[in-house]
N, C-alpha and C positions, 0 to 999 in steps of 0.2 A: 426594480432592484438596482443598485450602483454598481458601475465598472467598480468592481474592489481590485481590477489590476492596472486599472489608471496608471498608478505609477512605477508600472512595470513598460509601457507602452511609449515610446518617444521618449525614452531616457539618453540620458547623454551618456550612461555610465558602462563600460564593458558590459560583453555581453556575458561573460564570465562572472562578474560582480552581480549582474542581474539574476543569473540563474542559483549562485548563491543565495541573494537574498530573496528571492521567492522560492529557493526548497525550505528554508526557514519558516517563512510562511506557512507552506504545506504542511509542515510535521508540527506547527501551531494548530492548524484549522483541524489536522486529524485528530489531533490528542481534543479539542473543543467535542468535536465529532462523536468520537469514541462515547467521551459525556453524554452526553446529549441523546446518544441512540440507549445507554442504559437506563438513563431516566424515560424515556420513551417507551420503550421495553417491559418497563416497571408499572408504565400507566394504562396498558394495554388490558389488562385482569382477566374475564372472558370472553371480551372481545377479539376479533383479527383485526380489526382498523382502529384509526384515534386521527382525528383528523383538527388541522390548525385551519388559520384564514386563506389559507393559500394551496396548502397541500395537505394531501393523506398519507400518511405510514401504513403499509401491511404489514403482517407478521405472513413467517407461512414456512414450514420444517420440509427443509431439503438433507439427501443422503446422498452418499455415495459410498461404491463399492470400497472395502479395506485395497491395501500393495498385497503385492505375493509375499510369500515367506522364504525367503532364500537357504534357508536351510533345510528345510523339507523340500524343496525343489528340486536340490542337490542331491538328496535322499534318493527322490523319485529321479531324476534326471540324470545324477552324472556332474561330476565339478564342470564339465563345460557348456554353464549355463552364455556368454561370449555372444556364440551364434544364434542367441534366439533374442540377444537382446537388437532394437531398434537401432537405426544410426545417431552418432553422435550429435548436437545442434551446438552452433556458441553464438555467444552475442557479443555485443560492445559495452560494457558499463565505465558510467561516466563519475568519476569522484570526481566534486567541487568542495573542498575546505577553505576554512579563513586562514587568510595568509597571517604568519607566526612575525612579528617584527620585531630586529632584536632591538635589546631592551634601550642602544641609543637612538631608534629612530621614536620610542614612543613618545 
């Protein structure tokens, strides 16, 4: 398979402009992606596997349990549901957008 980030590696270019233009990339190759798993999907019939030169696809049905209902909670519980919920977490999210240039520099 080829480095397809070759030219994401020893670039001269901020790293800022880099991470820009490979999330581009990213949200390229997922929308490809996305295709490609429903044609896949499609070709599956009553099989679980379908398999290329290189690799196999499974199929295979995961669940998980429904959220609570916060209004029958409150019912059963009491308006101060607060104390029973878990602690808070936060992260750091990172927006990278194209810089807007006004229209004398273009």
């Amino acid at each position: 398979m080829n480095d397809i980030l070759a030219p994401f590696k020893n670039s001269n270019r901020s790293d800022v402009d880099l991470i820009g233009d490979l999330r581009a990339v990213i949200k390229e190759a997922k929308s490809m992606e996305e295709e490609l798993k429903e044609r896949i999907l499609e070709s599956f019939g009553s099989s679980d596997s379908v398999g290329g030169a290189d690799y196999i696809a499974y199929q295979s049905i995961h669940g998980r349990k429904g959220s609570f209902d916060e209004k029958k909670l409150k019912e059963k519980l009491g308006n101060d549901l607060e104390s029973y919920r878990k602690p808070s977490t936060s992260s750091i999210k990172l927006d990278v957008k194209p810089r807007e240039l006004p229209d004398d520099e273009v």
